[in-house]
TORMARLUM-230002 format. One record per atom (N, C-alpha, C): residue in three letters; chain; atom name; x, y, z. Coordinates in steps of 0.02 Angstrom, whole numbers. Atoms other than C-alpha are relative to their C-alpha. Layout:
> type, mol, atom, X, Y, Z
> ALA, A, CA, X, Y, Z;
...
END
This chain:
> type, mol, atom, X, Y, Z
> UNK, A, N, 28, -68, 8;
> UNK, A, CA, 2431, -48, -585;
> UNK, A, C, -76, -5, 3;
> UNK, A, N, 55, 4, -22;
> UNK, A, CA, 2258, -14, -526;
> UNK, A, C, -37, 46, -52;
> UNK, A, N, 41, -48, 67;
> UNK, A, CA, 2128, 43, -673;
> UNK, A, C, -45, 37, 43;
> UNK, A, N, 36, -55, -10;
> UNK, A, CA, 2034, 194, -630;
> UNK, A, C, -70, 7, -31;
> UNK, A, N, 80, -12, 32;
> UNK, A, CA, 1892, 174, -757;
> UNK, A, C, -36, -22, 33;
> UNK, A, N, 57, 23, -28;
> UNK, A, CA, 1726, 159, -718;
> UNK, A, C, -21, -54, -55;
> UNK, A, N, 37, 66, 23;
> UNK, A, CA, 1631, -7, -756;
> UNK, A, C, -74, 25, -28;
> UNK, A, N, 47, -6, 20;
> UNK, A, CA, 1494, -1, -873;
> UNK, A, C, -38, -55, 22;
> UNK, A, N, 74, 21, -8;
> UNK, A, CA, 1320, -52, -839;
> UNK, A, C, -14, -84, -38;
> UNK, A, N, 23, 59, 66;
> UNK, A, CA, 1285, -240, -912;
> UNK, A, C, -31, 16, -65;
> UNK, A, N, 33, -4, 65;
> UNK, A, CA, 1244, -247, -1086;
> UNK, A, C, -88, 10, -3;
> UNK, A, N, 55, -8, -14;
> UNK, A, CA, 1066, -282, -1041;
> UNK, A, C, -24, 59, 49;
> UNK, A, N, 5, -56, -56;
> UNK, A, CA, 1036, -146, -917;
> UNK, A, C, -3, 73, -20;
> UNK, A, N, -7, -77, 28;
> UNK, A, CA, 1099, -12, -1029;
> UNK, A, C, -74, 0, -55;
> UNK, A, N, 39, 0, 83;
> UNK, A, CA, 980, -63, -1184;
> UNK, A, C, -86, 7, 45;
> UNK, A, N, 49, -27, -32;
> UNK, A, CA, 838, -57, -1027;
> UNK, A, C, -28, 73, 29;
> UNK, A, N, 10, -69, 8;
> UNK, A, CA, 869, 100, -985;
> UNK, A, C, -10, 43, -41;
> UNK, A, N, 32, -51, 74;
> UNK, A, CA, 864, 176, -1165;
> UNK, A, C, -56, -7, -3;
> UNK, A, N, 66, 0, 54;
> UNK, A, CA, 717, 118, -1207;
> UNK, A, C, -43, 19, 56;
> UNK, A, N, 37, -39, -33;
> UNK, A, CA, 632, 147, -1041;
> UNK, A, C, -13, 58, 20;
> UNK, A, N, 3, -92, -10;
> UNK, A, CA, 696, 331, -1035;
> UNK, A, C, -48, 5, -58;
> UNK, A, N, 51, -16, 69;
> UNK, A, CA, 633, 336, -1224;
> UNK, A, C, -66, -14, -3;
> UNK, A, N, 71, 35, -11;
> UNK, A, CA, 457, 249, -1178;
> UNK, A, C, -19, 65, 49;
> UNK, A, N, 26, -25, -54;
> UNK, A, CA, 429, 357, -1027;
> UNK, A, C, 16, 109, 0;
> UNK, A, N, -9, -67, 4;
> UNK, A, CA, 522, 536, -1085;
> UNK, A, C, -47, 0, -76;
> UNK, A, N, 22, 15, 41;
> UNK, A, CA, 417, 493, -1243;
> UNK, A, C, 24, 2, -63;
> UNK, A, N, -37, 2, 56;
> UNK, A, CA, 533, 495, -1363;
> UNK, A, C, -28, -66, -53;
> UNK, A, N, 60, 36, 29;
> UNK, A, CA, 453, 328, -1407;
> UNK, A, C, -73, 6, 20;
> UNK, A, N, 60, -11, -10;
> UNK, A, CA, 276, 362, -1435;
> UNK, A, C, -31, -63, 15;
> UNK, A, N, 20, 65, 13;
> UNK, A, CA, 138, 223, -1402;
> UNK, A, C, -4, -18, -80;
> UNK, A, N, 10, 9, 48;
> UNK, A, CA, 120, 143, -1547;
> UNK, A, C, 57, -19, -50;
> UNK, A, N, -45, -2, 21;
> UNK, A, CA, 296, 132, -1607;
> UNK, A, C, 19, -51, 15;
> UNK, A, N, -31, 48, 18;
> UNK, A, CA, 372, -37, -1686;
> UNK, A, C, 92, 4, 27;
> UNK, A, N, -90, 18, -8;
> UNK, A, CA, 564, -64, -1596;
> UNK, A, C, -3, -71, -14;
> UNK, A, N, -30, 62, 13;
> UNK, A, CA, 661, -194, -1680;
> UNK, A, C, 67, -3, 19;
> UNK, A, N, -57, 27, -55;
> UNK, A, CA, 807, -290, -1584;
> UNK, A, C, 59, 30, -43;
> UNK, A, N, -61, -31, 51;
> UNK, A, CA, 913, -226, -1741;
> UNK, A, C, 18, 70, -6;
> UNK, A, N, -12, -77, -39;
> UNK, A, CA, 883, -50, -1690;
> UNK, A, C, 23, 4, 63;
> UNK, A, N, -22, -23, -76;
> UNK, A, CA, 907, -57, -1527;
> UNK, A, C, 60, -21, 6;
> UNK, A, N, -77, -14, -19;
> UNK, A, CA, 1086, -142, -1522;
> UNK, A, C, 49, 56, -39;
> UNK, A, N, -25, -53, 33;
> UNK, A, CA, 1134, -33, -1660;
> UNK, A, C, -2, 84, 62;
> UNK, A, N, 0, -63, -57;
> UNK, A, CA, 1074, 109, -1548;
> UNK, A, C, 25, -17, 74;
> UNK, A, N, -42, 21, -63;
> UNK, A, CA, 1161, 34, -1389;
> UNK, A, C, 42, -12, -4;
> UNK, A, N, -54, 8, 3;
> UNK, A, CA, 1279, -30, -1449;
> UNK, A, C, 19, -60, 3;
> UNK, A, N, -6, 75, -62;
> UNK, A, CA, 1270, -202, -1375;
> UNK, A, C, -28, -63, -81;
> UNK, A, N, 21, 39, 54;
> UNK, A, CA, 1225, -371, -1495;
> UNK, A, C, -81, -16, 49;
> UNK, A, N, 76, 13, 1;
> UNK, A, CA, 1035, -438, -1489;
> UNK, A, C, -15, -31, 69;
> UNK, A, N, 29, 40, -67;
> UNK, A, CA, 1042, -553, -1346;
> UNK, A, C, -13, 26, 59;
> UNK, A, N, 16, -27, -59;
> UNK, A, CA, 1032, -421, -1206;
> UNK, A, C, -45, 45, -33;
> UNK, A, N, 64, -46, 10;
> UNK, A, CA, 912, -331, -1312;
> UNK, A, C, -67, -39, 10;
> UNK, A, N, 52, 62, 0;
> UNK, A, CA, 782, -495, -1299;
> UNK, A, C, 14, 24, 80;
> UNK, A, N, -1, 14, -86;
> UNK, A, CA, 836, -499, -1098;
> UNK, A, C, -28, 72, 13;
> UNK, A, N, 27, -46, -21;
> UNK, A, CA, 786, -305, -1093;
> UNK, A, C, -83, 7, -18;
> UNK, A, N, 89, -13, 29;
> UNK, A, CA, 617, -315, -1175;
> UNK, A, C, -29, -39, 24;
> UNK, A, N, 12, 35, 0;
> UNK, A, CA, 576, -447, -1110;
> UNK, A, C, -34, 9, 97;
> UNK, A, N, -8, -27, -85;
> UNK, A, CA, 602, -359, -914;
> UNK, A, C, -56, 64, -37;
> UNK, A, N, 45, -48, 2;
> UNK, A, CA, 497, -211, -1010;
> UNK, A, C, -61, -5, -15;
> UNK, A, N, 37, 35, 32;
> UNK, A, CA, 361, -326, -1078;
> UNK, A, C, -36, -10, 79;
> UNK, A, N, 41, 12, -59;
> UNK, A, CA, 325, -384, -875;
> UNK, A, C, 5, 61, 16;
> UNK, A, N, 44, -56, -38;
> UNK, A, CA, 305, -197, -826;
> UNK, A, C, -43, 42, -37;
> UNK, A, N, 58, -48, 16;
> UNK, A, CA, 178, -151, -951;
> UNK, A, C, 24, 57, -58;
> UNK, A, N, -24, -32, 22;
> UNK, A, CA, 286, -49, -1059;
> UNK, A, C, -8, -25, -88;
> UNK, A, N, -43, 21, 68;
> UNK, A, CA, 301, -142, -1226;
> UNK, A, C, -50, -66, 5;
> UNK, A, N, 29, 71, 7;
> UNK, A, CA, 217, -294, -1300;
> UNK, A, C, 45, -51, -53;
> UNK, A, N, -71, 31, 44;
> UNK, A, CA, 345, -423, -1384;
> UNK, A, C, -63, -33, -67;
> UNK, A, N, 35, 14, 46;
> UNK, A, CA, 284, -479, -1541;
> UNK, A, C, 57, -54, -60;
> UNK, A, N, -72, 22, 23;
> UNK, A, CA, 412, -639, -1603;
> UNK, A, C, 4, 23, -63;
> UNK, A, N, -32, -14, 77;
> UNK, A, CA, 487, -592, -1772;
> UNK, A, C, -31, 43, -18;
> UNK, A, N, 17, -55, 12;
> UNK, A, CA, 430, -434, -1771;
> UNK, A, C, 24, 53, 27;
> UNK, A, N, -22, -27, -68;
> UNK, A, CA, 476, -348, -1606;
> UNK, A, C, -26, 38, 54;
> UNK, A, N, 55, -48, -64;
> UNK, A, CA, 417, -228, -1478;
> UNK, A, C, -37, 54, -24;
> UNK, A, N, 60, -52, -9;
> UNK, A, CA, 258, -116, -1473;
> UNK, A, C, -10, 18, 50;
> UNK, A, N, 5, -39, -42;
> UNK, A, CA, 262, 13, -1378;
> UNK, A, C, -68, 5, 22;
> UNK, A, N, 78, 19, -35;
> UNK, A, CA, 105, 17, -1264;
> UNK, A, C, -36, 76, -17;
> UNK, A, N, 29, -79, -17;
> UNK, A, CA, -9, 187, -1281;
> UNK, A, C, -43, -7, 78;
> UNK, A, N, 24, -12, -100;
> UNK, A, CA, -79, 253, -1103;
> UNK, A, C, -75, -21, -51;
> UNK, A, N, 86, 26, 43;
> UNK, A, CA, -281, 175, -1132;
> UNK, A, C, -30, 72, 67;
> UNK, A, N, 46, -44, -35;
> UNK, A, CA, -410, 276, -1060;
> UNK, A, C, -36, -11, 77;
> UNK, A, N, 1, 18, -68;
> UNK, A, CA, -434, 158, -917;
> UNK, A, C, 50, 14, 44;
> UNK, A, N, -60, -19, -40;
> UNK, A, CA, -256, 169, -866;
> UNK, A, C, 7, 66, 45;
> UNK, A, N, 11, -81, -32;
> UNK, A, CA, -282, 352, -834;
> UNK, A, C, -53, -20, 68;
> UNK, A, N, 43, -4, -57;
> UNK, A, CA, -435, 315, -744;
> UNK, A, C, 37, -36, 68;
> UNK, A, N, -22, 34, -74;
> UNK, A, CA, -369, 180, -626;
> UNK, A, C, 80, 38, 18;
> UNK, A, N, -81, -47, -13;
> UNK, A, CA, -175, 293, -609;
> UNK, A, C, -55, 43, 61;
> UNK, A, N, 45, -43, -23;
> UNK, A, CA, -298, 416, -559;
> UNK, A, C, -20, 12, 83;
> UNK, A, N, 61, 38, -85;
> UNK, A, CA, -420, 326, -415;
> UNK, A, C, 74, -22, 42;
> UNK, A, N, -58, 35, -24;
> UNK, A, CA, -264, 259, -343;
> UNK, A, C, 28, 35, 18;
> UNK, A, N, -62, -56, -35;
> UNK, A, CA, -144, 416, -329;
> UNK, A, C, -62, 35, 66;
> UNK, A, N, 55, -45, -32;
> UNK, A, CA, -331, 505, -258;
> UNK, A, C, -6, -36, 87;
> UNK, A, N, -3, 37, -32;
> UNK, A, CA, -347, 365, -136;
> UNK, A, C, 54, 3, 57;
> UNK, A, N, -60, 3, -35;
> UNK, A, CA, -159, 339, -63;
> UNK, A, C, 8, 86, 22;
> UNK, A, N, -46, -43, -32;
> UNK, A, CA, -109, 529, -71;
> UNK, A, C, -65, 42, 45;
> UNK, A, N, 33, -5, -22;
> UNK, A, CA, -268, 581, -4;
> UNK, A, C, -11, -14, 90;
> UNK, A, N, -19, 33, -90;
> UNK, A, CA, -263, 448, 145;
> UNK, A, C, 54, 41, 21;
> UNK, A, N, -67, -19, -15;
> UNK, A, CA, -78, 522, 157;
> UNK, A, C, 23, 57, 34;
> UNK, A, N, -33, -87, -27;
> UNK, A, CA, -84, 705, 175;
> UNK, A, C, -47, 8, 65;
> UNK, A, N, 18, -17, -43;
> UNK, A, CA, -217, 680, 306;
> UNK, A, C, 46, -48, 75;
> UNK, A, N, -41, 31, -37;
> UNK, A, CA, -120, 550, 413;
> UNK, A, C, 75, 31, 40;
> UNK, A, N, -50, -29, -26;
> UNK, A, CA, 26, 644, 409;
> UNK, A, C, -18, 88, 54;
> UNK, A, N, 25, -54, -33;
> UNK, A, CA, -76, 816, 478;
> UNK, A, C, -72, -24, 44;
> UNK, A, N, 69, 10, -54;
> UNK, A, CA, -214, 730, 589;
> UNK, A, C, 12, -9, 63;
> UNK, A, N, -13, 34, -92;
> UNK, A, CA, -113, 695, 738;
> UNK, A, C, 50, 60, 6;
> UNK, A, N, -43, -18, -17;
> UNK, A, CA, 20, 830, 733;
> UNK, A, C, 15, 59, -57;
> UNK, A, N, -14, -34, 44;
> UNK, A, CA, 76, 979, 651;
> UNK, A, C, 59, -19, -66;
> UNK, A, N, -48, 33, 64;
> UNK, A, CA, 179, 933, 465;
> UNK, A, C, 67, 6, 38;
> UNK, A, N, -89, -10, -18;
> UNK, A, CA, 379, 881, 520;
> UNK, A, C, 31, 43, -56;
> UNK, A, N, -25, -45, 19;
> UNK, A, CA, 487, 1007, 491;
> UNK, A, C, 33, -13, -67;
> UNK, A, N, -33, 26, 67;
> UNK, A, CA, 596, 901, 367;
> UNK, A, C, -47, -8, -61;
> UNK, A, N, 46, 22, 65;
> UNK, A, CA, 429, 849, 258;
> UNK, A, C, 6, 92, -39;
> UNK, A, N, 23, -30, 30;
> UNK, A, CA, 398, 1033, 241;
> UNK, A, C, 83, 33, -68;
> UNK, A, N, -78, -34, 39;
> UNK, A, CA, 593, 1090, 178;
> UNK, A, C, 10, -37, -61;
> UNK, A, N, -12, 51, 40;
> UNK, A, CA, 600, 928, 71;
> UNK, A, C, -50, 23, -68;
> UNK, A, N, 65, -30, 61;
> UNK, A, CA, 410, 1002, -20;
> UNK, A, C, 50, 73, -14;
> UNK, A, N, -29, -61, 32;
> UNK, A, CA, 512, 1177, -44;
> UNK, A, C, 66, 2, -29;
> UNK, A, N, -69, 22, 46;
> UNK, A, CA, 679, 1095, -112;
> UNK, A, C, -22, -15, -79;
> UNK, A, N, 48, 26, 71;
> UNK, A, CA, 533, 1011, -250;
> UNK, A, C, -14, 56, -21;
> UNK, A, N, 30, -50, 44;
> UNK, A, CA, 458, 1152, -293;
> UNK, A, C, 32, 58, -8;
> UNK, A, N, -52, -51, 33;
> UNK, A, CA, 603, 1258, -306;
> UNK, A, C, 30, -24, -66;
> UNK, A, N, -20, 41, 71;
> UNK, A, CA, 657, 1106, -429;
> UNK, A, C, -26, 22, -62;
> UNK, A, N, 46, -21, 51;
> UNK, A, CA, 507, 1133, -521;
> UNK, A, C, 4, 58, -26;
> UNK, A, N, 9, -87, 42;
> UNK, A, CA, 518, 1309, -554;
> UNK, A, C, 58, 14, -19;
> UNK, A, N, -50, -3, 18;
> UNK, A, CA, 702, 1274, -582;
> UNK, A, C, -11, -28, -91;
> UNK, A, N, 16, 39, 62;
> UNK, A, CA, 630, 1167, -742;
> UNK, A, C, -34, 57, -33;
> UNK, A, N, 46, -50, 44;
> UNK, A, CA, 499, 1290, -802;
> UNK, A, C, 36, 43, -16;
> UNK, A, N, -41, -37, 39;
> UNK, A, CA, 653, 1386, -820;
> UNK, A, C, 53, -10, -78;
> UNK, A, N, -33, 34, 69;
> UNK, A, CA, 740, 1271, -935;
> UNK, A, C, -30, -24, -38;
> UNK, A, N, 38, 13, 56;
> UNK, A, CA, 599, 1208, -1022;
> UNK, A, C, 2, -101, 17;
> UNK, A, N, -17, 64, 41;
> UNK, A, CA, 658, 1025, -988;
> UNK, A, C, -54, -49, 57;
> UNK, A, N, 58, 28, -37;
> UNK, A, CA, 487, 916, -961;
> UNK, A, C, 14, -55, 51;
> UNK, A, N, -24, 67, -8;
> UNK, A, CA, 547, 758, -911;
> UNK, A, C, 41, 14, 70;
> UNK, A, N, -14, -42, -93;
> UNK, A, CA, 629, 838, -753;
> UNK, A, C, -54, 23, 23;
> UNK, A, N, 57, -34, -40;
> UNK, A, CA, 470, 936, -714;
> UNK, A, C, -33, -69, 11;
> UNK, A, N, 63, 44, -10;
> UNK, A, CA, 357, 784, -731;
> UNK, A, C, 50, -49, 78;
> UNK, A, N, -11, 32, -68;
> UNK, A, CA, 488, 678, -590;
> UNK, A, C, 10, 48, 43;
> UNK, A, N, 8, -15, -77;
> UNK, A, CA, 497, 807, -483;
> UNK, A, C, -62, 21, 35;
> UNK, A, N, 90, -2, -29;
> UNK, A, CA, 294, 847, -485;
> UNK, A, C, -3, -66, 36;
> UNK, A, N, 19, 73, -56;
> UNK, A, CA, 302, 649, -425;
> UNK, A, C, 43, 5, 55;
> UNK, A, N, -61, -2, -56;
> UNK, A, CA, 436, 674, -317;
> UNK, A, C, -41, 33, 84;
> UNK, A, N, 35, -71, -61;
> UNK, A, CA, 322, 829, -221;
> UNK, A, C, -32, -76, 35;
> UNK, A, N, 69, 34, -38;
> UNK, A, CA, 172, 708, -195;
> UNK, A, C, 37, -63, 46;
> UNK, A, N, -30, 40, -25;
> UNK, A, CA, 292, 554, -153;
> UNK, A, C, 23, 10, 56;
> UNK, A, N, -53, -34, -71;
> UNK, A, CA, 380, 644, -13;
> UNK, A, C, -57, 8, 50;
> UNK, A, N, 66, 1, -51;
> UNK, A, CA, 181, 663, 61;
> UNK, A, C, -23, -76, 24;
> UNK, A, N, 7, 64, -6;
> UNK, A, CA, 157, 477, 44;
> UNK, A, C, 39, -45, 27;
> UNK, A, N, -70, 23, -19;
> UNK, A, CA, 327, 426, 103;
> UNK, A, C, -12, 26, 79;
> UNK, A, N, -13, -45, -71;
> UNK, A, CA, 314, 535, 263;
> UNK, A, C, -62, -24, 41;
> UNK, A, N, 70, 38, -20;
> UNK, A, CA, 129, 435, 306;
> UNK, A, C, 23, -56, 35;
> UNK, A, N, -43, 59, -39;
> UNK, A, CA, 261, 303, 362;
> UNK, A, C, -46, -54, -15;
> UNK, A, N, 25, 68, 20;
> UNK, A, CA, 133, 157, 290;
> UNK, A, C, 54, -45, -56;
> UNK, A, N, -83, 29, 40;
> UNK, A, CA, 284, 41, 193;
> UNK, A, C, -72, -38, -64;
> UNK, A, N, 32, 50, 49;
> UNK, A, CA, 139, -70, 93;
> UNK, A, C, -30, 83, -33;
> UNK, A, N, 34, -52, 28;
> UNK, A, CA, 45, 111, 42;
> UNK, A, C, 54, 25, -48;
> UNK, A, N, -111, -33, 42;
> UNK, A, CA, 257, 180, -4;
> UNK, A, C, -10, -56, -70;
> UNK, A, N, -27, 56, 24;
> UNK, A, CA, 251, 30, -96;
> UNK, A, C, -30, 7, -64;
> UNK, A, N, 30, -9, 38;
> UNK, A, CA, 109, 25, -200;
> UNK, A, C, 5, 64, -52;
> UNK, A, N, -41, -71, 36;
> UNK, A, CA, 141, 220, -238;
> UNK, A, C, 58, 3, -59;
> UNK, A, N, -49, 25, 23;
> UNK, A, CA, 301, 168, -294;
> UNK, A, C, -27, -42, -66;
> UNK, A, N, -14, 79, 66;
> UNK, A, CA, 259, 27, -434;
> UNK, A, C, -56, 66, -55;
> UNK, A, N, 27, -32, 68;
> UNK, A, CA, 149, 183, -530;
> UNK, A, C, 31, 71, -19;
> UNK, A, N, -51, -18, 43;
> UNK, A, CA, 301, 269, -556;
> UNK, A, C, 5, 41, -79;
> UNK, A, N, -9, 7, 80;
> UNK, A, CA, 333, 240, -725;
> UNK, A, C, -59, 36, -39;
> UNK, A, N, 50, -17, 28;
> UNK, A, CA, 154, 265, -767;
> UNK, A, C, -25, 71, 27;
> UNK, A, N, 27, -85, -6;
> UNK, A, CA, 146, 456, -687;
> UNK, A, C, 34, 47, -44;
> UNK, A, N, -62, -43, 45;
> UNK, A, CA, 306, 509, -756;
> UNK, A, C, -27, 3, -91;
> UNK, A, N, 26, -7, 71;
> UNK, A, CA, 244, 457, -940;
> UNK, A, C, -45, 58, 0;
> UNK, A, N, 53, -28, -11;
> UNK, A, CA, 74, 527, -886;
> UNK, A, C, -1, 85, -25;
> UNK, A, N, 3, -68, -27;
> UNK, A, CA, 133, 694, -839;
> UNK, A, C, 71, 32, -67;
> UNK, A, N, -27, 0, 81;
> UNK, A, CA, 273, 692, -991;
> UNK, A, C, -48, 35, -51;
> UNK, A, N, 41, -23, 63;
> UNK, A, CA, 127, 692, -1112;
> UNK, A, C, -47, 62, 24;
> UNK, A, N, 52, -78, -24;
> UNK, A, CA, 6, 824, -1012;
> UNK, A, C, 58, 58, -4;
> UNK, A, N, -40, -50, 31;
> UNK, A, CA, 163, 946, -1031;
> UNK, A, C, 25, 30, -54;
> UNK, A, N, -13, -6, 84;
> UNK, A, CA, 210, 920, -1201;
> UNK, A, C, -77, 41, -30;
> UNK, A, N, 82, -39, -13;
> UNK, A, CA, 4, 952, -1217;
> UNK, A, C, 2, 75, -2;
> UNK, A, N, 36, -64, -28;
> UNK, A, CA, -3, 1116, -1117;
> UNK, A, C, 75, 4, 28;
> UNK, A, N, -49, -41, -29;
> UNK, A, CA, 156, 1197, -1089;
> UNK, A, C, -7, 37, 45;
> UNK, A, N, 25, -46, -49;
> UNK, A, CA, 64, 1313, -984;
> UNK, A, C, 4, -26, 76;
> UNK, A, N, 15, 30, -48;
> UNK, A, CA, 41, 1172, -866;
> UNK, A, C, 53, -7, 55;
> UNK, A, N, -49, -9, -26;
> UNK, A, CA, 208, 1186, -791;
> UNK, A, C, -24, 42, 57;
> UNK, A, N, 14, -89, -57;
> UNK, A, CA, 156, 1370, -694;
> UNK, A, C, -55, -38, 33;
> UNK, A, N, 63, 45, -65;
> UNK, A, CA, -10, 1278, -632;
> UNK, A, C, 9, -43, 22;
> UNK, A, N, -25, 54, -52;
> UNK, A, CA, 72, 1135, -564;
> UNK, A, C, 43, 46, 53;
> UNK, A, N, -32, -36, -75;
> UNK, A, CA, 174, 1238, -453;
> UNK, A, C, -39, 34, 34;
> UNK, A, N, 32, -53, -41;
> UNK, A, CA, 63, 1359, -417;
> UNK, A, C, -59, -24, 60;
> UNK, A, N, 56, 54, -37;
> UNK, A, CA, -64, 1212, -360;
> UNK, A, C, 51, -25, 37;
> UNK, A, N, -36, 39, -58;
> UNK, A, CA, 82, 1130, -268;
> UNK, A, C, 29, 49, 53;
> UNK, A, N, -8, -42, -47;
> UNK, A, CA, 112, 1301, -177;
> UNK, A, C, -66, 0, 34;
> UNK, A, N, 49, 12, -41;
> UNK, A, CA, -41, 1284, -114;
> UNK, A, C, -11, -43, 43;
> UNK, A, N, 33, 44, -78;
> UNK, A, CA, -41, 1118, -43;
> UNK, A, C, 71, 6, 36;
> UNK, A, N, -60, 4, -47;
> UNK, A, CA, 122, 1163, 31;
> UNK, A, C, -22, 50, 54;
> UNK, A, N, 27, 0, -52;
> UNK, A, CA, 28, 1288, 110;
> UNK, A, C, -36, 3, 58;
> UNK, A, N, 67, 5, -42;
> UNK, A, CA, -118, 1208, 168;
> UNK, A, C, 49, -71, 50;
> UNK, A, N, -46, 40, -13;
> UNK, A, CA, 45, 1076, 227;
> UNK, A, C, 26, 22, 68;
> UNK, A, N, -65, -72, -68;
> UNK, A, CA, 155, 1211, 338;
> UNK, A, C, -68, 28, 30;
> UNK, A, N, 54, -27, -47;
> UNK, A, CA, -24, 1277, 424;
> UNK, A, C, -36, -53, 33;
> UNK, A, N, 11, 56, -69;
> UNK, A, CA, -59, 1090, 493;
> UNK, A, C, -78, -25, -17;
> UNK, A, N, 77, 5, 28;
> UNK, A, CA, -245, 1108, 386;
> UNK, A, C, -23, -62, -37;
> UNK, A, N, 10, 62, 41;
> UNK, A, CA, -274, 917, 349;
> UNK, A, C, -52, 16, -56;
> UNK, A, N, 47, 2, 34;
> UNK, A, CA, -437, 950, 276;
> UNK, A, C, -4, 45, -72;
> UNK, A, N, -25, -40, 42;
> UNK, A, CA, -380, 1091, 160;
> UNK, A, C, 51, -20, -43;
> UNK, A, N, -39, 31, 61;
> UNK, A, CA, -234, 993, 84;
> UNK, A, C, -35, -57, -21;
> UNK, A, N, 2, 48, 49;
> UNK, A, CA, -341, 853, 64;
> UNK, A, C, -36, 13, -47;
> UNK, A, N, 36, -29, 45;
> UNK, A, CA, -446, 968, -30;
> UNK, A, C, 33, 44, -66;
> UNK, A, N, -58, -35, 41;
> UNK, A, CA, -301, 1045, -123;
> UNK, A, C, 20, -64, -42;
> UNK, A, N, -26, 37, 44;
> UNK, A, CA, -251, 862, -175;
> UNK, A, C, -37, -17, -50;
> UNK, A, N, 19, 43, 65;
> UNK, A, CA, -390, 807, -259;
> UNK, A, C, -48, 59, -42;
> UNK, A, N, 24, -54, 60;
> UNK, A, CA, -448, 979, -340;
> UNK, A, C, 77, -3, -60;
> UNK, A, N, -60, 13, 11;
> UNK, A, CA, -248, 949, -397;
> UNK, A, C, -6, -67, -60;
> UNK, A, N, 27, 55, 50;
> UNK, A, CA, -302, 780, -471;
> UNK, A, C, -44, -9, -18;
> UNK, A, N, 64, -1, 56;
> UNK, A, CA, -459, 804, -553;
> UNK, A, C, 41, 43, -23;
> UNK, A, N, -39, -14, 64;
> UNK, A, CA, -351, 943, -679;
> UNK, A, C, 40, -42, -9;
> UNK, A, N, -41, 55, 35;
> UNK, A, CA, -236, 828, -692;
> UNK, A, C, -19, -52, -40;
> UNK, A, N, 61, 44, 30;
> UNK, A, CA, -366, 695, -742;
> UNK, A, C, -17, 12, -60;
> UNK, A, N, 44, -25, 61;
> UNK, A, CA, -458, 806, -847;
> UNK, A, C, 52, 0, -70;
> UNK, A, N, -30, -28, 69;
> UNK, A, CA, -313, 862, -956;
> UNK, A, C, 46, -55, -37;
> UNK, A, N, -34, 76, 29;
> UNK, A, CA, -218, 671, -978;
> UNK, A, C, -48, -26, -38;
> UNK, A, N, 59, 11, 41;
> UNK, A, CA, -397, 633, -1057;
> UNK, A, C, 3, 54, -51;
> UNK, A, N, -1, -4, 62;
> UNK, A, CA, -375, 759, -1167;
> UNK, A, C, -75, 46, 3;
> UNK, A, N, 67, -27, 31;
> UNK, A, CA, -541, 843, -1117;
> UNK, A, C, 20, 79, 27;
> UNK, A, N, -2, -60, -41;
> UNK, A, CA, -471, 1022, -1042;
> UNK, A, C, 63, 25, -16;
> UNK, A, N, -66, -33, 5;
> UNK, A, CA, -329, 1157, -1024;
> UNK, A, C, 7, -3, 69;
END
């Protein structure tokens, strides 16, 4: 007789994912002591795949192990912001003009930006941040992705983790910020769909300076 259930996740794998949803939807704040005795309790799992998960969250910056004590959650520093920052300004910048300097935006990039930002305004209806903040990365990703550079995709890719937090805590912040992220990403959608390189790349990084400003903590 052939079992039907589904196969759970390795022990280790699951206890990475809690804690990185909880790190990154901020449920754990920075600053917050996890011990290996909480976390299998809360997984479910015994200690030894909780050491193999922290240990995978420790090399991406997430957590600092601390023996016989346990993990410390990292807080975002004030550099981090800055260099997240220079880096998204940089890549999506290069990105949105690459993709509009030789040719009017493909048809698929632009349907793919109005599937996102229907997402988004699908969230600002439910309230639920942690969806808004991946599909605000999702928008810009789909500009950077469509630039067809694989090492640029790439890099994009590995600060992830660190937008989603980012943009987590600027919501929690400013609830408001929800309506002006769309309303700014209707814009570069369409300075996007009119083929206006110079206009979205001026849309991106008026886009990321508020963004900037208000992860610092100095603005609404």
């Amino acid at each position: 007789m052939t079992s039907t259930s589904v196969r759970r996740p390795p022990a280790a794998d699951r206890v990475y994912s809690h804690v990185k949803e909880g790190v990154l939807g901020r449920r754990y704040e920075g600053g917050t002591l996890l011990t290996e005795g909480e976390l299998a309790e809360a997984v479910g799992v015994s200690r030894t795949p909780v050491r193999e998960a922290l240990l995978k969250l420790e090399v991406e910056g997430l957590i600092k192990l601390y023996p016989k004590k346990g993990a410390l959650v990292l807080a975002v520093s004030a550099q981090e912001i800055s260099d997240v920052v220079e880096t998204r300004l940089l890549v999506e910048e290069f990105a949105v003009r690459k993709v509009l300097g030789a040719a009017p935006a493909p048809a698929a990039l632009v349907s793919r930006l109005e599937g996102l930002l229907a997402a988004q305004r699908a969230c600002a209806v439910t309230g639920d941040l942690a969806a808004a903040a991946a599909a605000d990365r999702s928008f810009h990703a789909e500009i950077v992705r469509t630039a067809g550079n694989e090492i640029l995709s790439q890099l994009y890719d590995r600060l992830r983790d660190r937008q989603l937090r980012m943009g987590v805590a600027v919501l929690e912040a400013h609830p408001d910020r929800i309506a002006a992220n769309i309303a700014e990403h209707a814009e570069l959608l369409d300075a996007v769909r009119s083929g206006d390189a110079e206009l979205a790349a001026s849309r991106v990084r008026g886009h990321l300076d508020r963004v900037s400003t208000l992860v610092r903590g100095e603005g609404r």
